[in-house]
C-alpha positions as CSV (number, residue, x, y, z in Angstrom):
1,X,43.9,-122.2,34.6
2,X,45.4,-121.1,37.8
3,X,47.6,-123.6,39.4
4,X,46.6,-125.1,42.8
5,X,48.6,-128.0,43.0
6,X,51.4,-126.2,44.6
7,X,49.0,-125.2,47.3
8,X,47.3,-128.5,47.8
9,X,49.1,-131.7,48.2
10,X,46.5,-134.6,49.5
11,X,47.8,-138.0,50.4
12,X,46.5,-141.6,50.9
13,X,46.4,-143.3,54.3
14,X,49.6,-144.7,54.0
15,X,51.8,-142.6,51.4
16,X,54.9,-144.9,51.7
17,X,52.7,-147.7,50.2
18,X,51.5,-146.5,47.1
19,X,52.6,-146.5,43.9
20,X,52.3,-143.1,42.4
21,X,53.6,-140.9,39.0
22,X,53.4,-137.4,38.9
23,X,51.8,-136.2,35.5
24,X,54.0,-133.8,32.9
25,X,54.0,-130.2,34.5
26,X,50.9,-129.2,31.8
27,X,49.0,-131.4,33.4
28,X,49.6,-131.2,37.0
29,X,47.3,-128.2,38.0
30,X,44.6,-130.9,36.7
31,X,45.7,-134.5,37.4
32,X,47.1,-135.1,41.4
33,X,49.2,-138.3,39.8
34,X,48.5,-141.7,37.7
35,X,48.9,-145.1,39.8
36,X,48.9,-148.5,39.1
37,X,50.8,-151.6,38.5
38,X,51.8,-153.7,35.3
39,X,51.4,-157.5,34.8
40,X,53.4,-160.0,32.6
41,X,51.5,-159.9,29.5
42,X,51.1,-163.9,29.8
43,X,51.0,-164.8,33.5
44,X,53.2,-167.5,34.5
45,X,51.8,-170.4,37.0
46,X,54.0,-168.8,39.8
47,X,52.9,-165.1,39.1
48,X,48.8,-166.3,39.2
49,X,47.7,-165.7,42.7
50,X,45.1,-168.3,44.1
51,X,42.7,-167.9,47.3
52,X,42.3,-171.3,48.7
53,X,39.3,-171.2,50.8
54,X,39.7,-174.4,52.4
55,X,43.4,-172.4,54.2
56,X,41.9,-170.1,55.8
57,X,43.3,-167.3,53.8
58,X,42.3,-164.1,54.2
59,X,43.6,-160.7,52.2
60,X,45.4,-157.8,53.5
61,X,42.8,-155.0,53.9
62,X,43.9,-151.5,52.7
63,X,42.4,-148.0,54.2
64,X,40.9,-145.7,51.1
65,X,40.6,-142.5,53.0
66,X,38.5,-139.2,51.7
67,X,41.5,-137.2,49.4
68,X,39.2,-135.1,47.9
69,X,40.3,-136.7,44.4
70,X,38.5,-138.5,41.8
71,X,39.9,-141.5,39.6
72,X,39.5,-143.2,36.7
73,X,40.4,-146.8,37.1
74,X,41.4,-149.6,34.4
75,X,41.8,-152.8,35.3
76,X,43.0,-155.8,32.6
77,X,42.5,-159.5,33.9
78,X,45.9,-161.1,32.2
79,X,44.6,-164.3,32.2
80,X,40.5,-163.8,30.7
81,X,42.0,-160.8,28.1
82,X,39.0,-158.6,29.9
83,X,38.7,-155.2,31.2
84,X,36.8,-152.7,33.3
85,X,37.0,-149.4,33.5
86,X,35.3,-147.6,36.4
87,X,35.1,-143.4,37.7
88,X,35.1,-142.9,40.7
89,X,33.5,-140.1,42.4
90,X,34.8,-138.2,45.6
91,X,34.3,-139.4,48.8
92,X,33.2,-138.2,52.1
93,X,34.3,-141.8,54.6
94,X,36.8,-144.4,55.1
95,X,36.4,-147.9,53.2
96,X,38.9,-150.7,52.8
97,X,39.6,-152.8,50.3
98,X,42.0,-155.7,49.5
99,X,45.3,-154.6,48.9
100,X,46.2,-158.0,47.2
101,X,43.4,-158.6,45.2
102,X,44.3,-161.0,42.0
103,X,47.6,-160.2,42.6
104,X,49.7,-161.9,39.5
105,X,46.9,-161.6,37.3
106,X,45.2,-157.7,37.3
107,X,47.1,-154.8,35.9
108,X,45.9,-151.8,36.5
109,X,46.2,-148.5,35.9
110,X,44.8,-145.0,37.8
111,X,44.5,-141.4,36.3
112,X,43.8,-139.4,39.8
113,X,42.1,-136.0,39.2
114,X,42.0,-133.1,41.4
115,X,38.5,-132.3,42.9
116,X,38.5,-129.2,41.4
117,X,39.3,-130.2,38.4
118,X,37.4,-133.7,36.6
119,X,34.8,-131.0,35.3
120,X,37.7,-129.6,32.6
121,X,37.3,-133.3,31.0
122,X,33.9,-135.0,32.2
123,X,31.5,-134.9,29.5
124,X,28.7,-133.5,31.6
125,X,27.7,-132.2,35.3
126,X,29.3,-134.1,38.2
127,X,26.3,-133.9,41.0
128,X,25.7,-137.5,41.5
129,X,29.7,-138.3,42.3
130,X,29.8,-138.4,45.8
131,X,30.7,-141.6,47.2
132,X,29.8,-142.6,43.0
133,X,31.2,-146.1,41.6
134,X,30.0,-146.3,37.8
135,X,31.1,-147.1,34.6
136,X,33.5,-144.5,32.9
137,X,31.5,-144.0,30.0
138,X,29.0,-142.2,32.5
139,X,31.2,-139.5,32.5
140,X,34.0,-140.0,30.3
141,X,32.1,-141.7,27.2
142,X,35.1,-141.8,24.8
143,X,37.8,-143.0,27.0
144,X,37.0,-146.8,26.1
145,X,37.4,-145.8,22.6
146,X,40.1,-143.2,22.6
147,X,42.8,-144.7,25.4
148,X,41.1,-147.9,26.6
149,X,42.7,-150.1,24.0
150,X,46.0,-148.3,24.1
151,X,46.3,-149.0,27.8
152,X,45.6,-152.8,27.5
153,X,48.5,-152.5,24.5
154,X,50.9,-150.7,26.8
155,X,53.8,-152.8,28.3
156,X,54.7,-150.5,30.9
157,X,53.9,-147.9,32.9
158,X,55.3,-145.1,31.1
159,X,53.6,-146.7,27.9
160,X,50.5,-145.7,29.7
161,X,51.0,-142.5,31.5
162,X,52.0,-141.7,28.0
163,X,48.8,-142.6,26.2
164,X,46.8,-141.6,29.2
165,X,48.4,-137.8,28.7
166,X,47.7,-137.6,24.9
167,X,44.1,-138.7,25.7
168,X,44.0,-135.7,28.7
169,X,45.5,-133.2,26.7
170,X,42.7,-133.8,23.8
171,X,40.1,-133.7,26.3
172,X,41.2,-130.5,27.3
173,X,41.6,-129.0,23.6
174,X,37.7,-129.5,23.3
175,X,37.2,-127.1,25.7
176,X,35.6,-128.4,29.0
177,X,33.2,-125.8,30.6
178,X,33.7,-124.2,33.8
179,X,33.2,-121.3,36.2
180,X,35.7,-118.2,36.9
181,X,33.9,-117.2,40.1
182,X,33.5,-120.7,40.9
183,X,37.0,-121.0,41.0
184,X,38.0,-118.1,42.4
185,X,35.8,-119.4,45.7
186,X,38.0,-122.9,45.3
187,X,41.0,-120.9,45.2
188,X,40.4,-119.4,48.0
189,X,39.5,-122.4,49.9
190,X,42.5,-124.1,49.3
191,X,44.5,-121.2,50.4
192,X,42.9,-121.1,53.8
193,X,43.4,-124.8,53.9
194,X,39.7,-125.3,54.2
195,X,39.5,-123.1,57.2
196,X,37.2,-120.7,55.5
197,X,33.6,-119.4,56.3
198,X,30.0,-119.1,53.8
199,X,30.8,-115.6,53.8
200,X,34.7,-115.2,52.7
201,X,33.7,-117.8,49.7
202,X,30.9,-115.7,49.1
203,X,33.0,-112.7,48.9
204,X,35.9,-113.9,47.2
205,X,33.9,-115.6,44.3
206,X,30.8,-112.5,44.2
207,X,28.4,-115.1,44.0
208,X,26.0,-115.6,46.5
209,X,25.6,-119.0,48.7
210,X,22.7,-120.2,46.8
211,X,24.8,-120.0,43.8
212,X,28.0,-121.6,45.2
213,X,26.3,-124.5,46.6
214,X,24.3,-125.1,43.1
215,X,28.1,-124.7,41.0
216,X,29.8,-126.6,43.7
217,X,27.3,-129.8,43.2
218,X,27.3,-129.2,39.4
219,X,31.2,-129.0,39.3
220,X,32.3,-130.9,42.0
221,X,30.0,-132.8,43.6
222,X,29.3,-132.0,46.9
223,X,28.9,-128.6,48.8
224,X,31.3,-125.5,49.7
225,X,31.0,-126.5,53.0
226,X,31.6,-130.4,52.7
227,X,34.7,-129.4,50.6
228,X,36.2,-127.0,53.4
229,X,35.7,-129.7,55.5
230,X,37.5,-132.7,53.6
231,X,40.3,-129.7,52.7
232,X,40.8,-129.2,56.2
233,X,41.1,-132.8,56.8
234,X,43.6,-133.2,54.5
235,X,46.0,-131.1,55.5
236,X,45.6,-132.0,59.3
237,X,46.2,-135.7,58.0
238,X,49.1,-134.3,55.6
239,X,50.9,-132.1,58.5
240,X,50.6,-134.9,60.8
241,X,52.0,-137.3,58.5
242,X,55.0,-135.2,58.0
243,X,56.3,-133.9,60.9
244,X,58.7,-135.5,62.9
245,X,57.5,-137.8,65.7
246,X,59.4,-135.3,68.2
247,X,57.6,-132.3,66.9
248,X,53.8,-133.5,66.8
249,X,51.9,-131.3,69.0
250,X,47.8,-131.9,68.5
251,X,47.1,-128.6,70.2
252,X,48.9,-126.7,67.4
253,X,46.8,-128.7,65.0
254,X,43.4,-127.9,66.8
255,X,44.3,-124.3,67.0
256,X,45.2,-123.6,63.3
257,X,42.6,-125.8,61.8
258,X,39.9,-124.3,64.0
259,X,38.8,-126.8,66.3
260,X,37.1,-126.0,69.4
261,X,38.4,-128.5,71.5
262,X,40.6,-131.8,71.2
263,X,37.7,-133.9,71.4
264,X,36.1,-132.3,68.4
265,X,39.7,-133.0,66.9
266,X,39.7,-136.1,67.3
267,X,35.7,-137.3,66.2
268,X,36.3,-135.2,62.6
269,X,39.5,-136.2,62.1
270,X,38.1,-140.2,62.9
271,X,35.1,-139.6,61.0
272,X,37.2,-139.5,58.1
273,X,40.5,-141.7,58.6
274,X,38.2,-144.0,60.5
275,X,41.0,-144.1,63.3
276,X,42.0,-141.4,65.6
277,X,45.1,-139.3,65.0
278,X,47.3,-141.7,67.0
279,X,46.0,-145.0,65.2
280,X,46.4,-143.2,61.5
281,X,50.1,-142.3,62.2
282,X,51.1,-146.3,63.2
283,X,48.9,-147.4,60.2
284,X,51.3,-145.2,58.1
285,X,54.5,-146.6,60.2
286,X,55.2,-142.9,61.7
């Protein structure tokens, strides 16, 4: 497969604060990066993290923004011996989540898959994923079997970035089904940075825009136009995020990207960070 990684870069909320591993270069046009953390294997009273209601405490809330991605999630509880494993589908909003949750006493481990590519490994069609929370086996039935025990065996991260490739690279030697002109349309979204009409998919992929938006939901899991859209966002967010503070001009952003005006900026770009531009670069300390 053609590799869009090179093209396509997405990032979390607040890229500084996460914990992320690029996969081997065979695997990078498919998997974005694994994440995770790794516990003691026996917890000691100091490293087990207790809520106290009574105190008042409350846990540090962490910003999931759409990346276009899709994960699979592990997660071992050190001190019951019990795991769940979870896909998550791509998603179109903001949520937030506890950024400390069990902290001491979860391990867990993350296998990030580019949107355009889950389909190479999922055992079957992907159009229920948006915004989707289920059970692996829904779409990955022989991951509990094939890599589930090895990861709760693993004392390290590279331990299970190193199972978790063997188990991609099998996947892939069964011979997932895609789409050429399918991907010929993603391909050409991505260049254009999701700044790209009906029509120039339509061309670029000779397929018709019935048949895109019925092989985008089978494949991905949302529509052509939906992707352009969270595309776009992404690299708005990405540019923003990188520039320095000195050379970040919104009305550059609203002209490339296509924007008619800065409030129309500002509402699509806070309908998915859920903050405007301004608020998303202090949450990322920029």
């Amino acid at each position: 497969m053609f590799n869009l990684a090179p093209l396509y870069f997405p990032i979390t909320a607040n890229p500084a604060q996460t914990s992320e591993f690029l996969p081997s270069q065979a695997l990078q046009p498919y998997i974005r990066c694994f994440w995770g953390s790794v516990t003691p294997r026996i917890p000691t009273e100091a490293s087990v993290h207790v809520v106290d209601k009574a105190s008042g405490y409350e846990p540090r809330m962490e910003t999931i923004i759409p990346d276009t991605c899709m994960d699979i999630i592990w997660n071992l509880n050190e001190s019951t011996g019990l795991t769940t494993t979870v896909f998550s589908g791509i998603n179109d909003a903001p949520f937030e989540v506890p950024s400390d949750r069990g902290e001491g006493m979860i391990s867990t481990f993350g296998i990030r898959f580019h949107f355009w590519a889950v389909h190479f490994f999922a055992d079957d069609h992907l159009r229920d994923v948006l915004n989707a929370f289920v059970d692996v086996d829904q779409y990955f039935c022989t991951f509990k079997k094939e890599l589930g025990f090895l990861l709760e065996q693993a004392n390290s991260m590279n331990e299970r970035i190193g199972a978790a490739e063997a188990y991609l690279f099998q996947r892939l030697e069964r011979g997932g089904r895609t789409n050429d002109r399918m991907m010929n349309a993603i391909y050409t979204l991505i260049k254009q940075k999701g700044v790209v009409t009906a029509e120039h998919l339509e061309t670029s992929s000779n397929l018709s825009r019935r048949q895109l938006e019925r092989l985008f939901q089978e494949y991905i899991g949302v529509s052509p136009k939906k992707t352009a859209d969270l595309v776009r966002f992404q690299n708005v967010w990405r540019e923003m995020y990188q520039l320095p503070v000195q050379t970040k001009n919104m009305q550059d952003l609203i002209f490339t990207y296509g924007f008619s005006h800065q409030p129309h900026f500002i509402n699509s770009f806070k309908k998915y960070a859920g903050r405007t531009p301004l608020e998303a670069l202090v949450y990322a300390g920029r």
